[in-house]
C-alpha positions, 0 to 999 in steps of 0.5 A, a space after each residue: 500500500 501506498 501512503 505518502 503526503 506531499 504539501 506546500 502551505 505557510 505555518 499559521 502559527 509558530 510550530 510548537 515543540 515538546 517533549 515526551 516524558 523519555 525526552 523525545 522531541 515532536 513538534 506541531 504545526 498547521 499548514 495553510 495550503 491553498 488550493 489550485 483553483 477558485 471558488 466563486 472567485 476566490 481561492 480557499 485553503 485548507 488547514 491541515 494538521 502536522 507532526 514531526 518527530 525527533 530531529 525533523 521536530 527540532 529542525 522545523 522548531 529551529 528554522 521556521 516560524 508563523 507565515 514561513 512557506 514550507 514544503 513538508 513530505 510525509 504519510 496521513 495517519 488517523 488517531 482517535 480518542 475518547 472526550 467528554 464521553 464521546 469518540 473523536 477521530 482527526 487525521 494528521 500527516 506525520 512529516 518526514 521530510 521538510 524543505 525550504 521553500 523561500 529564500 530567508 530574505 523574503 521570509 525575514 521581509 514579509 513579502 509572502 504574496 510573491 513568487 518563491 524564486 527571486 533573480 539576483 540582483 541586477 539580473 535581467 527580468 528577460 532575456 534581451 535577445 530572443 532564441 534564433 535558429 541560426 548556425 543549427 543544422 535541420 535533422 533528416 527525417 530518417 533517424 538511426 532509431 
């Protein structure tokens, strides 16, 4: 069977960490991860509950905080206990890997609209020649394979 989750989504808060009563660290957060496509013109996210465990809990503790972009890898598992007499159940993804996903400068400027990529400064936004085909040699359409 396969269980493997994939998300890109911005902390809503900054991510706890704790420690277990053996001194293993886990660390919880939610994801904002905003959906592909719009909905009467505007595009909802969901909020999705995450844990990580050991040193990726360290890690995500360490270097992300509340409206950090992040890319988390992981699997969904399902965990159920009982409250004031009654069964509840939530679903949460348990991360085992995660990435960086914008540059520290823009995380550190608030500029959380923008892409996730910059050019270096002094770069051109375009290229200034377009592609030309000149100087290449048009292939025969008979090929060797």
């Amino acid at each position: 069977m396969l269980n493997k989750v994939v998300l890109m989504g911005r902390f809503t808060k900054d991510p706890e960490l704790r420690s277990t009563p053996q001194g293993v660290s886990v660390c919880n957060f939610r994801l904002g991860v905003t959906r592909n496509y719009k909905t009467n013109g505007s595009y909802e996210s969901d909020f999705i509950d995450c844990v990580a465990w050991r040193n990726t809990a360290e890690f995500i503790s360490k270097f992300f905080k509340k409206g950090n972009l992040v890319c988390v890898e992981g699997s969904l598992q399902s965990r159920s206990w009982e409250q004031d007499g009654q069964r509840r159940t939530t679903l949460e993804v348990m991360v085992d890997n995660t990435y960086f996903v914008e540059s520290k400068k823009d995380a550190e400027g608030g500029d959380f609209g923008g892409s996730t990529f910059s050019a270096p400064a002094g770069a051109p936004a375009e290229p200034k020649e377009s592609f030309s085909s000149e100087g290449f040699n048009a292939l025969d359409d008979d090929l060797p394979f």
